[in-house]
LORORO-82894 format. One line per 8 residues: number of its first residue (from 1); for each residue x, y, z of C-alpha. Coordinates in pm, 1 decimal. Each point is the difference from the previous one (the first is absolute). Layout:
N
NUM = X,Y,Z  ...
This chain:
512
1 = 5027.8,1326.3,-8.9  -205.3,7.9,317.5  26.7,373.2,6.6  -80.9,35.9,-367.6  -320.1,-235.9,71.9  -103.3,221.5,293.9  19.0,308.0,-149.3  -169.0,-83.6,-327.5
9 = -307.0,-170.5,271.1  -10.1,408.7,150.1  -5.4,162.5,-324.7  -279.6,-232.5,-98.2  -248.2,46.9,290.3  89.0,376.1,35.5  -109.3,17.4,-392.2  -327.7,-226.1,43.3
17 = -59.6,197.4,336.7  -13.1,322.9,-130.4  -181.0,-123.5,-373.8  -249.1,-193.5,180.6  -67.4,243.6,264.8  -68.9,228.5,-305.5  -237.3,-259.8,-179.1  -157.7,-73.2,344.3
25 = -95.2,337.9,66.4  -163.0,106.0,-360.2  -154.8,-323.6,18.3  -172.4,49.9,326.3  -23.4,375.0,-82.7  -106.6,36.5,-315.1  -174.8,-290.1,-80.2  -224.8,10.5,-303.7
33 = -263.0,-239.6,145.8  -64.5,107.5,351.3  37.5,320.8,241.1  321.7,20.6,184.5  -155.0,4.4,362.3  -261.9,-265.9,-74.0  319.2,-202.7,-105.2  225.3,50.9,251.9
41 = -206.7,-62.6,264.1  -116.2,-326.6,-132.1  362.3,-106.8,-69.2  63.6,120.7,365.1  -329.8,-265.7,64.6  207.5,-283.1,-156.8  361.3,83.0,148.6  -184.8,-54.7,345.1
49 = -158.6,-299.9,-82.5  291.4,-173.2,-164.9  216.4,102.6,321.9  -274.8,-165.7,202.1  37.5,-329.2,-181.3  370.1,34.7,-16.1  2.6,25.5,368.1  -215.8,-274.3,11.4
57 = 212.9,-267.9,-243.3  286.5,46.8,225.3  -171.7,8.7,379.7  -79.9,-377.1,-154.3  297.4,-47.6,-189.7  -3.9,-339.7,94.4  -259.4,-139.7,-116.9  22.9,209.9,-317.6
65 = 336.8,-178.6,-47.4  -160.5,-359.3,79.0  -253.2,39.3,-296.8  122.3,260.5,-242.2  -1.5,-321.0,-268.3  -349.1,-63.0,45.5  -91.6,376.8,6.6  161.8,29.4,-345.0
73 = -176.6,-274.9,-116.1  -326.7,109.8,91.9  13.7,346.6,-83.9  165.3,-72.3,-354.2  -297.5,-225.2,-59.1  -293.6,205.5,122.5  168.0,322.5,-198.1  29.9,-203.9,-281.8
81 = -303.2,-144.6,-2.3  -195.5,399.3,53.7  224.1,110.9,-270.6  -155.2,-279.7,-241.9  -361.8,60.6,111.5  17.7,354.5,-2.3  171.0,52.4,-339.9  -209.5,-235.2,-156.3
89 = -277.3,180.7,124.5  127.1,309.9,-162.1  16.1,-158.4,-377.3  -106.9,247.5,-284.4  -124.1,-62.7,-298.9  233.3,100.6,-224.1  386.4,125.1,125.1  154.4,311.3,-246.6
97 = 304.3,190.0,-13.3  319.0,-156.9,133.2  -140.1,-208.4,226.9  -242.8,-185.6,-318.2  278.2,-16.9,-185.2  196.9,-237.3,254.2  -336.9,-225.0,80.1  -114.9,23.3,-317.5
105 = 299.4,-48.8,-207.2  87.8,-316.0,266.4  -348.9,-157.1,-94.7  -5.6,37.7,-313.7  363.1,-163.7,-80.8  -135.7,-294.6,201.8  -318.1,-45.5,-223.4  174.6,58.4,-348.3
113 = 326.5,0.2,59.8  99.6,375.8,-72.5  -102.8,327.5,142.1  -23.1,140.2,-348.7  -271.5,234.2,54.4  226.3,203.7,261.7  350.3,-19.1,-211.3  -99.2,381.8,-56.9
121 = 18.6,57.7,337.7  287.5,-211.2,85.1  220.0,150.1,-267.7  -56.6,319.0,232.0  23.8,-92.1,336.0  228.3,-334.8,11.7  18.8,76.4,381.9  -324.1,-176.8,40.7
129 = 129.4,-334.2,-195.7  172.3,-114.4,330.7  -306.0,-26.7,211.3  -256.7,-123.2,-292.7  238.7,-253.1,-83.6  2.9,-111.6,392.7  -378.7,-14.0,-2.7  32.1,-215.0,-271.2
137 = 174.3,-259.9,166.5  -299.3,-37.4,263.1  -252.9,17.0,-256.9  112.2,-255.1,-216.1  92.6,-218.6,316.9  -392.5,21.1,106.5  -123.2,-15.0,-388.4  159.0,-387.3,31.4
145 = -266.8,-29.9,287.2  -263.4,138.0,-186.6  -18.8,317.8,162.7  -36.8,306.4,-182.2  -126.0,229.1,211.6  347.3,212.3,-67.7  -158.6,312.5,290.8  -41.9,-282.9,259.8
153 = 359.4,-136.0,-41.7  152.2,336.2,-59.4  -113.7,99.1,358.3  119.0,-325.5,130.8  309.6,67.1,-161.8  50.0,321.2,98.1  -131.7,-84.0,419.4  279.6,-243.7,-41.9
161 = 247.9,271.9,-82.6  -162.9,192.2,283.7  -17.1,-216.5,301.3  368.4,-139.6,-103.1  137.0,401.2,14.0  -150.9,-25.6,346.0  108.9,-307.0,148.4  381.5,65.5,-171.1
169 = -45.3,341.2,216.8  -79.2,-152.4,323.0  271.8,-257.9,-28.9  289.1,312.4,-85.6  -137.3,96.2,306.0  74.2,-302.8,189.4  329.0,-8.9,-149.3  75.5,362.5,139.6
177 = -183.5,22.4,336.7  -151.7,-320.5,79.4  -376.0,-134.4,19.8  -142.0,295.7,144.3  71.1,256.4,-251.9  -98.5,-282.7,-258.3  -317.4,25.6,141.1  -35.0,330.1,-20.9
185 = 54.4,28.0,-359.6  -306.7,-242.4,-32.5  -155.2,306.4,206.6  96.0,253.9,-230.8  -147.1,-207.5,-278.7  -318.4,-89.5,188.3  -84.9,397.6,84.2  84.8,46.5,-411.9
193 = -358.5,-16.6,-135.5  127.0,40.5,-372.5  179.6,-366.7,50.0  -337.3,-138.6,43.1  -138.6,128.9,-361.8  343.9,8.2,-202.9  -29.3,-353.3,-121.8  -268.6,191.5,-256.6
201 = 258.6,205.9,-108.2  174.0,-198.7,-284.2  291.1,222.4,-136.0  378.2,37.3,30.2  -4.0,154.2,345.0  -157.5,-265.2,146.9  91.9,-324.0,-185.4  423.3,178.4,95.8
209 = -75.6,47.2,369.6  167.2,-306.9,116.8  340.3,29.4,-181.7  166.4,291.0,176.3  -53.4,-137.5,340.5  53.0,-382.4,-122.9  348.2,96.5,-116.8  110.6,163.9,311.6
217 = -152.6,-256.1,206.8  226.1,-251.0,-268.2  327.2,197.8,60.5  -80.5,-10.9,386.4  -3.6,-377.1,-1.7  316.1,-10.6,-280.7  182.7,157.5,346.0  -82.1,-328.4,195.3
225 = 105.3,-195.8,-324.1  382.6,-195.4,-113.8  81.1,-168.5,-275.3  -209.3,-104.0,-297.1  -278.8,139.6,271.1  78.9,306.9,-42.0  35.3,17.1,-398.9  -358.0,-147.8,-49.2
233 = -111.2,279.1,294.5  196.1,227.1,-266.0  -217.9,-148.3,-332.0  -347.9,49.9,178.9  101.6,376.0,87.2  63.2,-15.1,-378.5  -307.1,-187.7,-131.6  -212.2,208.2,207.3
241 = 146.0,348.1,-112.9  -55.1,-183.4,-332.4  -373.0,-24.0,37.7  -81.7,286.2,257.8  216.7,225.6,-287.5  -257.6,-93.4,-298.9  -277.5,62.0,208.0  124.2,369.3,111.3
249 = 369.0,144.0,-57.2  -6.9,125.6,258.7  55.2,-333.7,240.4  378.9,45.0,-169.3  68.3,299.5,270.5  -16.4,-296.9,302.5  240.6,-139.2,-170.4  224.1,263.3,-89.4
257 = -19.4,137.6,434.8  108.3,-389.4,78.1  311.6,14.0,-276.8  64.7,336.5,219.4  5.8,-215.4,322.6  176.8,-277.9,-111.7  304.9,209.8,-157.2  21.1,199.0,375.8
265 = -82.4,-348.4,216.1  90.1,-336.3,-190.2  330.8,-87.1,-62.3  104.5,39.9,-383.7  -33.5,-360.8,-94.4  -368.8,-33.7,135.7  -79.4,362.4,-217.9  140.2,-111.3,-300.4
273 = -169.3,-331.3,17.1  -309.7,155.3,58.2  23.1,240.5,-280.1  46.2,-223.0,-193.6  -283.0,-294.6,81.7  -204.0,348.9,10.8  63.6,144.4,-335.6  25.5,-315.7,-188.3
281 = -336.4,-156.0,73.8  -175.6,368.7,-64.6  161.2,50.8,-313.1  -95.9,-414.9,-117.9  -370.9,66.2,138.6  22.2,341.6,-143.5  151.7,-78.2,-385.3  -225.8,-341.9,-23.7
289 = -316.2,188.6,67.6  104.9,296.9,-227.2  141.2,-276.3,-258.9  -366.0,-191.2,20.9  -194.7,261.3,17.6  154.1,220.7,-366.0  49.6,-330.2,-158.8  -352.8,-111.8,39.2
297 = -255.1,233.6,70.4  176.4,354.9,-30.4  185.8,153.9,-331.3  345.3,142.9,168.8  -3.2,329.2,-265.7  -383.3,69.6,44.9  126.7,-24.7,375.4  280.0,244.0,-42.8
305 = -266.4,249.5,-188.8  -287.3,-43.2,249.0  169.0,-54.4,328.5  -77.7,258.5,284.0  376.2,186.2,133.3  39.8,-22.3,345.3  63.2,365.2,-73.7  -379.1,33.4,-92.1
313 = -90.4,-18.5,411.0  296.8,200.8,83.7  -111.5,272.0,-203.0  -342.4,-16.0,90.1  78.9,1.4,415.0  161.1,322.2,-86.4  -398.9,151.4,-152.4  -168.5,162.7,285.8
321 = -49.4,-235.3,283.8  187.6,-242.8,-221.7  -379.6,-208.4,-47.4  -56.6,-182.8,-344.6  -128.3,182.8,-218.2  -106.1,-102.4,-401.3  210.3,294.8,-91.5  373.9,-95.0,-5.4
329 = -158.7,-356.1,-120.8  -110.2,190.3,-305.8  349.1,194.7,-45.3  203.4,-356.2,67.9  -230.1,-192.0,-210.1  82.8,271.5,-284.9  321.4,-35.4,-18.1  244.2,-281.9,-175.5
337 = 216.8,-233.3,182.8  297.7,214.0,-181.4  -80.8,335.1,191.1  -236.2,-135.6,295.1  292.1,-38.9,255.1  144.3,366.3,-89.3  -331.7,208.2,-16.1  -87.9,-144.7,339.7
345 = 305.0,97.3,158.1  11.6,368.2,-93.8  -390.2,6.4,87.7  130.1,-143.6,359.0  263.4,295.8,5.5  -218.9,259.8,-95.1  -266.0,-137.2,274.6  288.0,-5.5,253.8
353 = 107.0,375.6,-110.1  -364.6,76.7,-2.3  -76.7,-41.2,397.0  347.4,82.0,120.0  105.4,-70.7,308.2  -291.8,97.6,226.5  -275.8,-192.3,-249.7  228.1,-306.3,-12.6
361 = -40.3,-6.0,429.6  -319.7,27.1,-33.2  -34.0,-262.7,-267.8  139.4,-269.6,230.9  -155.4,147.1,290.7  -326.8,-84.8,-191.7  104.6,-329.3,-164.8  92.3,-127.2,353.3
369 = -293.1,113.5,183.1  -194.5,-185.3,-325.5  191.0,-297.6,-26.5  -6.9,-108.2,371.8  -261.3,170.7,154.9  -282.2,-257.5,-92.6  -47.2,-282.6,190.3  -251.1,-177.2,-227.8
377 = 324.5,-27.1,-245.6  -270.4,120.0,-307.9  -176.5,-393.7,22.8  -308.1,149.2,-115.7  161.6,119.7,-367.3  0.5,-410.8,-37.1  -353.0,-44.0,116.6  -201.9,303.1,-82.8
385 = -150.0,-142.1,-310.4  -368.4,-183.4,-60.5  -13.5,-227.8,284.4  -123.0,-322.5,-76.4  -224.3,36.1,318.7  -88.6,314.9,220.1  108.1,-111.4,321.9  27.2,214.2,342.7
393 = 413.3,-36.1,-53.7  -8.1,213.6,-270.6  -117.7,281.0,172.3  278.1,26.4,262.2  332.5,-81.3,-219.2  -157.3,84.5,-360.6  81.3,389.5,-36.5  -350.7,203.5,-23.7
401 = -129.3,-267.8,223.6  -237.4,135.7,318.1  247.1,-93.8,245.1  344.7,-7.9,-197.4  125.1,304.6,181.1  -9.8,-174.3,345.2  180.1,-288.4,-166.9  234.0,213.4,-162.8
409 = 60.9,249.4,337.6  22.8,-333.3,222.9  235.5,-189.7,-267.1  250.4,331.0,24.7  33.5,67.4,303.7  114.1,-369.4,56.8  219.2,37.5,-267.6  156.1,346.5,118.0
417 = 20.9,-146.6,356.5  242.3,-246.7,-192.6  194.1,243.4,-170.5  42.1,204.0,326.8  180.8,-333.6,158.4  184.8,-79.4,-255.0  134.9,398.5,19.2  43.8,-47.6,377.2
425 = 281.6,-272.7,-63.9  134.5,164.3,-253.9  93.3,289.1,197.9  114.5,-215.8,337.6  235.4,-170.0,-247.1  120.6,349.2,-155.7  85.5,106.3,388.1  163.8,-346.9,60.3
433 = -253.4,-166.6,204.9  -116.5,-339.5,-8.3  304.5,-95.2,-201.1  -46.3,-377.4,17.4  -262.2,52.9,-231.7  138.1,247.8,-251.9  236.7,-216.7,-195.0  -299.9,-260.2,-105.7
441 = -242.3,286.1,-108.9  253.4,190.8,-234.7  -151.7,-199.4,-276.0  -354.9,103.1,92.8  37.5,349.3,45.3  235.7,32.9,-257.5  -210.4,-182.7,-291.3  -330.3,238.9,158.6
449 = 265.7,331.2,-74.8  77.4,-140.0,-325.6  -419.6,-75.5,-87.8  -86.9,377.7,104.2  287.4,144.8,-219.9  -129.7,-186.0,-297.9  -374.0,83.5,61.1  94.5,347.6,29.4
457 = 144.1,8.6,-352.6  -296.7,-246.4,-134.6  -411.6,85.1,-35.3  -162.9,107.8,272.3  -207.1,-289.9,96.2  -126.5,-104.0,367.2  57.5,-400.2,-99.7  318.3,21.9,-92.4
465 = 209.2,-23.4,329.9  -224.9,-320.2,105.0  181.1,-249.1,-107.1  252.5,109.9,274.7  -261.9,51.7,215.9  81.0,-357.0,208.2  383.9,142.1,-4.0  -160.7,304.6,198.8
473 = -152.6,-266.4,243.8  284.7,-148.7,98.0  176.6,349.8,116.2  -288.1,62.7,166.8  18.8,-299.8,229.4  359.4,110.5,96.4  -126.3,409.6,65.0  -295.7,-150.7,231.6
481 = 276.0,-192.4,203.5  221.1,290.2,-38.8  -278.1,235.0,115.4  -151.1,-237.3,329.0  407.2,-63.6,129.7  31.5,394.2,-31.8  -257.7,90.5,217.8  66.5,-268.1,183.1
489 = -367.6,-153.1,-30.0  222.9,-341.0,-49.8  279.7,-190.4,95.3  313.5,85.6,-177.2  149.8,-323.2,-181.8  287.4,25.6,206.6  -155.7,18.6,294.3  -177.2,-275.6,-99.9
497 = 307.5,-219.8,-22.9  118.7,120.2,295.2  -308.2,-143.9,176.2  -12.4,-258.9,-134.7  375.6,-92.1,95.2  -89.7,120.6,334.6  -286.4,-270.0,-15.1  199.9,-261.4,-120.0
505 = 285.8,52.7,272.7  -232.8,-51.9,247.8  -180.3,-299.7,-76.8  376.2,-153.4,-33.1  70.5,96.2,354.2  -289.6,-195.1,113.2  31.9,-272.0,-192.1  414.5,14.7,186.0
């Protein structure tokens, strides 16, 4: 089995090696926002200064290790409490689209008790119930405290989400590599300046970040778990791929790359168990919600006529650049639920036969320079409407704003700085190094392989891969490590424990 487990762990850092060297590169290279050199050499900026603090954390190592609880305390509250101001500061006057249908819809089932006025919409795009219905919850919850300012507690909601993702980062971290690199993920966050402004941005990506990350960081801890422990460990991992799911499918893949891990590392009995606690409180969150939702707001055959195929954003990832375009709406909006699924599917082969091999590469090569080459992660389609109030922020993170292109140039390089870490491990553990750490980041890298595969067959869309953005984060921390022990710019851990044996031998001879 332990030769089985190893060589699946090479085949799967080879594969995200060589895919995300490939995404790395277009996304650096053929950015749509910025000019290659401009970029580079920025991201080259931000390498260098996140060495220099790395370098720093561990020459006092100590002392980071003494008050990492209060660090995480502090920073967690001062992010949080930027992320409030600042997205608050950012209210519009009236949110459209996807994004109005979710605040909206939330809102407006608090105040009269259905969201009647968007059933039309909801009959198309049921993928957006999940996260109106979770807004709902913390709207009606501050309605019975008179508040109804739904913006103000949909950015409180959503900083919430935010600052958790963060702190659950930093403490896989801690779990992995110890205080230092826990710190440093709180770096990673801090030098983000689109985690400052993203509580404004109430939609799926956002209100979803925490889940991927919280149910790794759950099945970490089920490790360290016996007993009836364990199984409740097990039922969170389930409840939270429960909610995390209805926000965005896509939270499901996490899920799916720990199910890999457990069935190569966990003994049968664990597996099954977890399956099962898994599966069974998805599907009961799942069927209630669907069994609420079609039994009292939703008509389940004007569903089946209306809904949206997941087909419908297959087929149009394979038009052009694979961008949305009111086109293929038109075509799947003119056909009946009879001959939908069948019609799309031969206009998805005939795309496919249309660009061939060669327009097919450089389809993905565009969809993954597009879909991870912007470090803003697209907040300002959730804030670019009529502001309440002109205000200075909006002309840095707003796009079409005087300065938004710094923002947007400063906010990417960070971002491709993190992707370039996260690469760096990924190839150390393809050539076998640092193997103490490969076996806990299979999950990680796999469920970021599994994310980019999907995108690439989904719209092209520069938000989409956020949500696993935090996942990203915590490779990173592991490729800076990886990076500073290479070049020998730090201690290597086991050198480390060899001093500090060394240490502790000799204070026992003198106290002999």
């Amino acid at each position: 089995m332990n030769k089985v487990r190893n060589t699946v762990y090479h085949v799967l850092f080879v594969m995200f090696a060589v895919c995300f060297t490939f995404v790395v590169f277009n996304a650096l290279f053929r950015n749509t926002e910025h000019a290659a050199p401009r970029l580079v050499i920025t991201a080259l900026a931000c390498m260098t200064a996140l060495c220099v603090v790395y370098f720093l954390l561990n020459k006092y190592r100590a002392a980071v290790c003494k008050h990492y609880k209060i660090i995480l305390i502090i920073f967690a509250a001062v992010m949080f409490t930027v992320q409030v101001i600042l997205g608050n500061a950012l209210e519009c006057k009236e949110l459209m689209f996807d994004v109005g249908a979710v605040n909206n819809g939330a809102a407006e089932w608090v105040e009269t008790g259905t969201f009647e006025s968007l059933y039309d919409y909801y009959y198309s795009f049921p993928n957006n119930l999940g996260a109106m219905a979770f807004l709902y919850v913390f709207f009606k919850a501050a309605s019975l405290f008179g508040i109804t300012h739904y913006f103000y507690v949909a950015v409180f909601v959503t900083s919430l989400m935010l600052t958790a993702a963060m702190v659950i980062v930093s403490l896989i971290c801690k779990k992995l590599s110890g205080s230092v690199d826990a710190v440093f993920a709180l770096v990673l966050f801090a030098m983000s300046p689109q985690y400052y402004v993203m509580g404004a941005s109430v939609y799926t990506d956002t209100l979803s970040m925490l889940f991927p990350v919280l149910i790794f960081y759950l099945y970490l801890v089920s490790k360290e778990k016996t007993g009836w422990k364990k199984t409740v460990t097990y039922l969170l991992m389930g409840l939270a791929a429960a909610v995390g799911g209805l926000n965005k499918l896509t939270v499901l893949i996490m899920v799916i790359a720990v199910t890999v891990d457990m069935c190569l590392s966990e003994n049968k009995r664990d597996t099954v168990k977890a399956v099962i606690c898994a599966v069974a409180v998805i599907a009961a969150v799942t069927a209630s919600f669907n069994l609420y939702m079609y039994s009292v707001h939703l008509d389940r055959e004007t569903a089946r006529e209306q809904n949206t195929p997941l087909l419908h954003w297959v087929m149009m990832g394979l038009k052009d650049k694979g961008y949305y375009n009111p086109s293929d709406y038109e075509l799947t909006r003119s056909l009946g639920s009879e001959e939908r699924n069948r019609v799309i599917l031969d206009e998805i082969g005939k795309r496919i036969d249309g660009k061939g091999f060669v327009g097919m590469y450089k389809l993905i090569r565009d969809k993954s320079a597009i879909d991870f080459g912007d470090g803003t992660y697209s907040i300002s389609d959730m804030t670019h409407f009529t502001p309440v109030k002109e205000t200075a922020l909006r002309e840095w993170v707003v796009e079409g704003g005087r300065n938004y292109d710094k923002y947007s140039m400063f906010a990417t390089a960070v971002h491709m700085s993190v992707m370039i870490l996260m690469l760096f491990a990924a190839y150390c553990f393809a050539f076998n190094k640092y193997k103490e750490k490969r076996a806990a980041l299979f999950v990680p890298y796999l469920a970021l392989l599994g994310d980019w595969m999907f995108l690439m067959l989904w719209e092209t869309n520069s938000r989409y891969f956020s949500n696993f953005a935090p996942v990203i984060f915590v490779c990173a921390v592991s490729g800076m490590s990886a990076m500073m022990r290479s070049f020998l710019l730090i201690e290597s851990d086991k050198n480390s424990v060899k001093g500090k044996k060394k240490n502790n031998s000799k204070k026992n001879k003198k106290k002999a």
